[in-house]
N, C-alpha and C positions, 0 to 999 in steps of 0.2 A: 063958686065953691072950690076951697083950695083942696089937692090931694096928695097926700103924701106920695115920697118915692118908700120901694122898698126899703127895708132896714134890714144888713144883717143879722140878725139874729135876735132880732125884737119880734114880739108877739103878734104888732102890727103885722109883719111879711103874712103870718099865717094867717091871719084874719084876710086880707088882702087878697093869700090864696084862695080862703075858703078850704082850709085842710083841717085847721083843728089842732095839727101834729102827728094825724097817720094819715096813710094811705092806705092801709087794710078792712076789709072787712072786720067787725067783733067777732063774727060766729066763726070766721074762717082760721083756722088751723093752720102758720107756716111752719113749714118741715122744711125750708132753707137750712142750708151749712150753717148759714149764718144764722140764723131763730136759733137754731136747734142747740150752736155754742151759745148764743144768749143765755139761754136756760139754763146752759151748767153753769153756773154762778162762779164754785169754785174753782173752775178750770179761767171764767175769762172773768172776773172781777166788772170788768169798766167793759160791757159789751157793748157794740153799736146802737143807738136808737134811731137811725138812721131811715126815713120815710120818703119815701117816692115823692114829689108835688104834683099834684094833677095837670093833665094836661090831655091833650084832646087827639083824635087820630089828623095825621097830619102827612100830604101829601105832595113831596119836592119832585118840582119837573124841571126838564131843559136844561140844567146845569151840568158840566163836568164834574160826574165822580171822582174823588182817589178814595179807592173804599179802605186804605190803609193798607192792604196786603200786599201793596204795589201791582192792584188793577185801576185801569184807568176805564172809564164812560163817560162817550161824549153823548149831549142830551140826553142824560139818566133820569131814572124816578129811583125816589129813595119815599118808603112808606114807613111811619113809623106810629106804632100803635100802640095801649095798653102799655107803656113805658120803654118798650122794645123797636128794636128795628125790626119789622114787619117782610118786607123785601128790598130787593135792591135791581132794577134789569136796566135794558136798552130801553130807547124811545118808545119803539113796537110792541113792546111787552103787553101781556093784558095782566092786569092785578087786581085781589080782590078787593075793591075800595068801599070803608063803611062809605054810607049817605052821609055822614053828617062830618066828612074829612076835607081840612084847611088845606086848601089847592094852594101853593105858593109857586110863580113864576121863577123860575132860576134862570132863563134865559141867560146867556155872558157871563155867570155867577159860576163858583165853583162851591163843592160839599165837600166836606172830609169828616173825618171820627172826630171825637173833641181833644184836643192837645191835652199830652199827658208831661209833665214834669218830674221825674225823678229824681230832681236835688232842688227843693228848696226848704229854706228855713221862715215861710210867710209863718205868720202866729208865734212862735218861739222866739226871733228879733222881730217883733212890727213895726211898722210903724204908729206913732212918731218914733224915732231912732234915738230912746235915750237911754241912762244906764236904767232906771225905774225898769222899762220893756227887756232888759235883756237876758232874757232866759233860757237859751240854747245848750249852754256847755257847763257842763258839771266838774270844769274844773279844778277839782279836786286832789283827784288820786288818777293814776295814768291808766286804771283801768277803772269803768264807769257802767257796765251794763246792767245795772238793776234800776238805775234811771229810764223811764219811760216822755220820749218827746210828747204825746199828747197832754202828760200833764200839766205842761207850758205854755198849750197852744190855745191861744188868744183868739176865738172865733171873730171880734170886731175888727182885726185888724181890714185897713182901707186893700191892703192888696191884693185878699183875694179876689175883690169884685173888679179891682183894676187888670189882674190875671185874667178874667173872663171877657171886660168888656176890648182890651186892648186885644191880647191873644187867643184869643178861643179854647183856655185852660182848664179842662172840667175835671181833671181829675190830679191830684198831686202825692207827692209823698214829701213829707215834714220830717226832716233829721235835726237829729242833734249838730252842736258842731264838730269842728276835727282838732282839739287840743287833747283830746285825748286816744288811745292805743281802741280803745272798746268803752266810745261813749254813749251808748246809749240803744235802746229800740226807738227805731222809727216807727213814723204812724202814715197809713193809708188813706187820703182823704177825697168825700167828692165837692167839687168845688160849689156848695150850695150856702144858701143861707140860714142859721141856726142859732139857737142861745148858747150851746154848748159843742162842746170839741167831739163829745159821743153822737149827736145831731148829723154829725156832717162823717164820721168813721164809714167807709166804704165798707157795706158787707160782703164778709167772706174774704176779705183781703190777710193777707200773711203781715206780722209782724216783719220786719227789718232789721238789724242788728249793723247799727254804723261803726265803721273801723277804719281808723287810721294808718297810714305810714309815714317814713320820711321826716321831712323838716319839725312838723307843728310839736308833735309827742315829745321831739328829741328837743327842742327849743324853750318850749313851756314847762319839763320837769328838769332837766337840767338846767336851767335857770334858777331852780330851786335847791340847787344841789344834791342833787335826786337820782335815781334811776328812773327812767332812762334816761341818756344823754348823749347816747350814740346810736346808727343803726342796729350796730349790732346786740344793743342794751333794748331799743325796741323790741326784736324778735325775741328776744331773753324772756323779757315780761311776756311777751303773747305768748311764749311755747309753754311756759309756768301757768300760764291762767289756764290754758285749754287742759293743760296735766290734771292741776283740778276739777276741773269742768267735768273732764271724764270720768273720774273718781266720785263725785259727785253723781254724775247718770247713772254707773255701774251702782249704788248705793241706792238710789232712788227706784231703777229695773227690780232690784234684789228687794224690796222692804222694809230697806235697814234704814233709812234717814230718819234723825232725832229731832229735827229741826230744821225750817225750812230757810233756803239764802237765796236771795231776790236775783242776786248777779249771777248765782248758778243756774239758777233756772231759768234766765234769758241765754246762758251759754246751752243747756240741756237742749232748750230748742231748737239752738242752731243743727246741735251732732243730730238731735233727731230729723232733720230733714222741715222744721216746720215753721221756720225763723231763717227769712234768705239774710245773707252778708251783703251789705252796700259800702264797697270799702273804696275811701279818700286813698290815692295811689298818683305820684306823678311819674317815677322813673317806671322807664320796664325793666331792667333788674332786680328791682323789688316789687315788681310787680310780679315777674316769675317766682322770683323767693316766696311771696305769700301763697302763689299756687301750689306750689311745694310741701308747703305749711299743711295747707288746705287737703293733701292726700294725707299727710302726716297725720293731722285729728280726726281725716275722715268725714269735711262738712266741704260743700260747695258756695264757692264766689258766685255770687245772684253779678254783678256788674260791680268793676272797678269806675269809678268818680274822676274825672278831669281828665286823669289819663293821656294827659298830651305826650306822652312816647309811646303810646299803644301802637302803633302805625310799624313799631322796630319789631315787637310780636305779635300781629296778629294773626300769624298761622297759630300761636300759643292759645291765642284766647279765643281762636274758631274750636279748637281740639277740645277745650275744656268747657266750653258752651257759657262763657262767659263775656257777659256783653262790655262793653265799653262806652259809657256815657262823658261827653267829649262837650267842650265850648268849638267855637270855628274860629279862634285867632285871639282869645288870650294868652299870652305870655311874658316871661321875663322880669315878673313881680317877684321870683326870687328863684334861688340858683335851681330848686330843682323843676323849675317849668321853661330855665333857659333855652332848654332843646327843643321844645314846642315849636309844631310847624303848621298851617295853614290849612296842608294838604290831608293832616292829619284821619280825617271823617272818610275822604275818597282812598285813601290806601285800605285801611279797615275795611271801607267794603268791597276792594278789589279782592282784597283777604278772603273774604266771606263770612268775616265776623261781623257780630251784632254791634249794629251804629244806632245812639241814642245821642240828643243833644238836647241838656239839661240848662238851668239857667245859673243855681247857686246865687240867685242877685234879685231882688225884686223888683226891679226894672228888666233884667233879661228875660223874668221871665213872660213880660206884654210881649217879647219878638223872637219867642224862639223860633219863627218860622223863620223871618228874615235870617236870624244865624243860621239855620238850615241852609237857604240858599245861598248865602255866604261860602258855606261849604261846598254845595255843589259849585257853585263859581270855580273856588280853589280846585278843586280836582280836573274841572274840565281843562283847566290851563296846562294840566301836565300828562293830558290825554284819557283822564277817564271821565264819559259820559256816562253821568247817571241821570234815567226818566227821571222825573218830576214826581210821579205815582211812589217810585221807592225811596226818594227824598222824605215824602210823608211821613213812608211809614218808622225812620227815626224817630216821628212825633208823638206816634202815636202804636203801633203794636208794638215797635220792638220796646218800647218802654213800658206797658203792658206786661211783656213778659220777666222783663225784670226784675217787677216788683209783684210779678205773682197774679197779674190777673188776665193774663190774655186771653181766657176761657171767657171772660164775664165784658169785657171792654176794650178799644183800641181798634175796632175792625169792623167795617159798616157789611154784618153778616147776620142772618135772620136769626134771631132768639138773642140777638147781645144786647146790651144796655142800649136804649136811647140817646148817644150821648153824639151829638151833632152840632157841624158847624157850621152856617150857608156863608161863606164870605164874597166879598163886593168883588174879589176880582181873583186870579192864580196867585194862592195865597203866599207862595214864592217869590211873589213879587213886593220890592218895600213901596208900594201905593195902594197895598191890601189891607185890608183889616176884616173882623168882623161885623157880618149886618144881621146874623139872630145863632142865638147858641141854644141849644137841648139838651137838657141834662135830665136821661129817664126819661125823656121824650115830654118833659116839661120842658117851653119858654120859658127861658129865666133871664135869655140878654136879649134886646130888638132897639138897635139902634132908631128905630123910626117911631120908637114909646117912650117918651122919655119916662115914664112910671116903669120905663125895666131896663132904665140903663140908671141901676143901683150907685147908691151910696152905703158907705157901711153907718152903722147906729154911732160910731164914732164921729164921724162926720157931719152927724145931720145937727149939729149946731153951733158948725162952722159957718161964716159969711157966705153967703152964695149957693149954701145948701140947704138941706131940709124938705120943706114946701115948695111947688111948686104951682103955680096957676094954669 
């Protein structure tokens, strides 16, 4: 009897799971953040429908923790129950274990949170990589924020199951891209399998608000003979939108608005605190400049993008509790990532600013570990040792908090999300990978199943995929 593999986002997966498409009880009542905006309809239009997969109480032994906070446990147990992480101790601990919990050997194996991404565009450019897929940028107008990224986002694309089964990727954020000043809201995703982009929306996750500087804005509309077409035509427009923007809230606080505007009211959210900025940044003088900005309107930088001069401020961007999401040795693809330097990830954190390492690539993001320790590498060579345990948590909290959910995920601590990853070996290492991922404390990747080492529904009528016997 042949048996299918999973399918993103086909009906099959659910049938498969035996879910249905919830995981709730009918009679039971959520009063979540997240139910709770569901319901206002008029407040969230497109809310999450986003459902737990079943999955069983499940109990890792012997393996070294990084519980992400930069603690490390040699021969730990990690229990994970009811979709949550249950505990987390030493060898010796005693824990309350149901009877009916999946003992896994972690012997030589190591555990961490599930790998969080803060820049990618899977869904929005997917693959296959033609112009038909290329839906990311609304380049239009130099400002773009009433465009929303999930309305772009392609739940079939092959990546994100390649995100999970290569990198241990369970949770992502989907931006727009950066040709424009203010293109767009991003979207907070958990890397699961669905028909739809609301399927897979992380609840309780904050909107993003992607923003530009530098090259791309001043390239793409001055090319058009346009404003902008210098830095200082950049700021011009930004300090003009936000003018309105504010004129706009102070109208909407008051009662007075006649009619509503999409673009304002993804700005409205930013000044009200409830819509972080993910802003595309390579110099630090405009990266200072936007901070500047940023007291100006009165909203806060969640994390500047690429950032390869962050290393020259980051006593700037400790001060301002703004993180810095960094690659580990791209540069020189054009003049303002010239000054990019290697060590860039280990100054930052000698700083004490927030280190996040993103992919921006669809193949970076199977190995942001390995660029992780790329980074660590670089640093150690100019004398700062950084543990292993706080390497992590780049991966995983400080990118959590970025994009606003470090309360819910990124930290192997009791009551957070299930989101787990047992890999074969110190995932630091490039002869690591993943051998089973948890998402909600569901099995969704186990390299030793091939019925859960997924294909997406795009794929499964490709040569070599589909069925298997």
């Amino acid at each position: 009897m042949k048996t299918p593999r999973l399918a993103r986002g086909a009906a099959l997966a659910l049938v498969l799971a035996g879910i249905g498409g919830t995981g709730l009880a009918k009679d039971k009542k959520d009063d979540s953040p997240a139910a709770v905006a569901a319901r206002d309809f008029d407040k969230n239009p497109y809310p999450s429908t986003y459902r737990v997969y079943p999955g069983v109480p499940t109990l890792i032994v012997g393996a070294t923790v990084f519980d992400g906070e930069g603690g490390r446990i040699e021969r730990g147990q990690v229990l994970i129950r009811d979709g949550k992480i249950a505990a987390v101790a030493g060898p010796m601990a005693d824990m309350d274990v149901p009877a009916n919990v999946v003992r896994i050997d972690g012997t030589g194996k190591f555990v961490t949170p599930g790998i969080i991404d803060i820049h990618s565009h899977l869904g929005v450019y997917p693959s296959p990589s033609v112009e038909a897929n290329s839906d990311g940028n609304e380049a239009t107008a130099p400002t773009t924020p009433e465009v929303w990224a999930e309305h772009s986002v392609w739940p079939q694309d092959p990546g994100f199951s390649r995100a999970m089964a290569n990198g241990g990727v369970t949770t992502l954020e989907i931006l727009p891209g950066s040709a424009n000043l203010m293109g767009g809201r991003s979207v907070v995703l958990k890397n699961v399998y669905s028909r739809t982009v609301q399927g897979m929306k992380f609840p309780g996750a904050p909107y993003g608000l992607k923003m530009a500087c530098g090259e791309n804005p001043k390239r793409v509309y001055g090319s058009k003979g346009r404003m902008p077409s210098t830095r200082m035509g950049n700021f011009a427009v930004d300090r003009a939108t936000w003018i309105k923007a504010k004129e706009y809230r102070a109208k909407r606080d008051a009662g007075k608005l006649e009619t509503r505007d999409l673009a304002m009211e993804t700005l409205a959210g930013v000044l009200d605190g409830t819509i972080l900025v993910q802003n595309h940044c390579y110099r630090a003088d405009e990266m200072a400049q936007v901070l500047d900005m940023a007291k100006e309107f009165g909203y806060h930088v969640s994390a500047f993008h690429h950032a390869v001069e962050a290393y020259k401020i980051g006593d700037l961007l400790k001060a301002s509790d703004t993180c810095a999401a960094v690659w580990s040795d791209w540069w020189g693809f054009k003049m303002e990532a010239y000054d990019a330097i290697p060590e860039n990830a280990g100054l930052l954190y000698k700083a004490g600013a927030c280190v996040v390492i993103h992919s921006d690539d669809e193949n970076g993001i199977q190995r942001l570990n390995q660029e992780a320790a790329k980074a660590q590498g670089d640093a150690r060579r100019i004398g700062i040792d950084i543990p292993d345990a706080q390497v992590i948590k780049w991966l995983t909290l400080n990118g959590a908090k970025a994009i606003g959910v470090d309360k819910l995920t990124g930290s192997l601590v009791a009551g957070k999300m299930g989101d787990v990853v047992l890999w074969n070996g110190n995932p630091l290492s490039v002869y690591s990978r993943p051998e089973k991922v948890w998402v909600d404390g569901a099995l969704m990747y186990d390299s030793a199943n091939r019925k859960r080492r997924a294909v997406s529904d795009f794929e499964l009528g490709q040569p070599g995929e589909g069925d298997v016997k």
